[in-house]
C-alpha positions in Angstrom: -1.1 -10.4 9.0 -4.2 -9.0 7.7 -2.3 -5.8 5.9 0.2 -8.7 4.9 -1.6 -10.4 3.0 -3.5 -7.7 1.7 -0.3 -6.2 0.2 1.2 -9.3 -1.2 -1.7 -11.8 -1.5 -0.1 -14.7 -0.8 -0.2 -16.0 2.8 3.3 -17.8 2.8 5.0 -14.2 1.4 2.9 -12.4 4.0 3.7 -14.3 7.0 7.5 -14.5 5.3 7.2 -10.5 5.9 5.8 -10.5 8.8 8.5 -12.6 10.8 11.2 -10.6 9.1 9.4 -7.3 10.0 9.5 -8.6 14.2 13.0 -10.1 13.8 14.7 -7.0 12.4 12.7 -5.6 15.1 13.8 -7.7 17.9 17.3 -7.8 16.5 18.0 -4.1 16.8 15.7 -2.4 19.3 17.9 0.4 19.9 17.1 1.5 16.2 13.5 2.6 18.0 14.3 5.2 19.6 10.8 6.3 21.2 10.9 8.9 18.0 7.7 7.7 16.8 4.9 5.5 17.8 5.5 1.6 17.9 2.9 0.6 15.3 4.4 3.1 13.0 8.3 2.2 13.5 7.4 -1.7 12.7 5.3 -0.3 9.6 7.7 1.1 8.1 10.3 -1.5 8.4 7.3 -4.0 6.6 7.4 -1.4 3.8 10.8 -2.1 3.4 10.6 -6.0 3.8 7.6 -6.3 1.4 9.9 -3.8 -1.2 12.3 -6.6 -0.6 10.1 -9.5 -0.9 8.7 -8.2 -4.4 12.0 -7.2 -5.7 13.1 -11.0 -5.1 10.0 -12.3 -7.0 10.8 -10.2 -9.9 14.5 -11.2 -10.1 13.8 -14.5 -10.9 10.9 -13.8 -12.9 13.3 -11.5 -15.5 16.0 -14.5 -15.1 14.3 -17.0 -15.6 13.6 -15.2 -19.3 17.0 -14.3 -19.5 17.7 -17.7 -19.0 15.0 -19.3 -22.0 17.2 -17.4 -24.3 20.3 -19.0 -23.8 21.5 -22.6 -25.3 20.1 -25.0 -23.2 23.3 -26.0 -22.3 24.9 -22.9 -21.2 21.4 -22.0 -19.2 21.9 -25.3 -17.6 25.9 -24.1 -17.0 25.4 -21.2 -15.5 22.5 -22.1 -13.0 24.5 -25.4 -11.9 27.5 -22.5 -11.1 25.2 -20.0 -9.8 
């Protein structure tokens, strides 16, 4: 949790990443292998969850302004769609 939070200071994102990180863990053990060390294997799948995590906070961040430039109407339109 402590690297969690660290990378993405925000405590509900962090723990968000950190229950992903043990479920896609738990979900597909197999996937391990004994290739690599433990700590290492369920590092790198957080690097990959916090990626996704960040990526998510920037979509709506660049849709939202997407969104402030349309009519009010159709912004309104297309989220009640969407």
């Amino acid at each position: 949790m402590r690297f969690a939070r660290l990378q993405l200071r925000n405590d509900a994102l962090a723990e968000d990443a950190v229950s992903e990180t043990m479920l896609a863990a738990l979900s597909r053990p197999q996937s391990f292998g004994n290739r690599s060390q433990l700590k290492i294997w369920l590092v790198g799948i957080f690097k990959h969850k916090v990626i996704d995590i960040l990526r998510e906070r920037q979509f709506f961040t660049i849709m939202d302004a997407r969104l402030e430039k349309l009519p009010p109407e159709m912004g309104r339109i297309f989220l009640m769609r969407e």
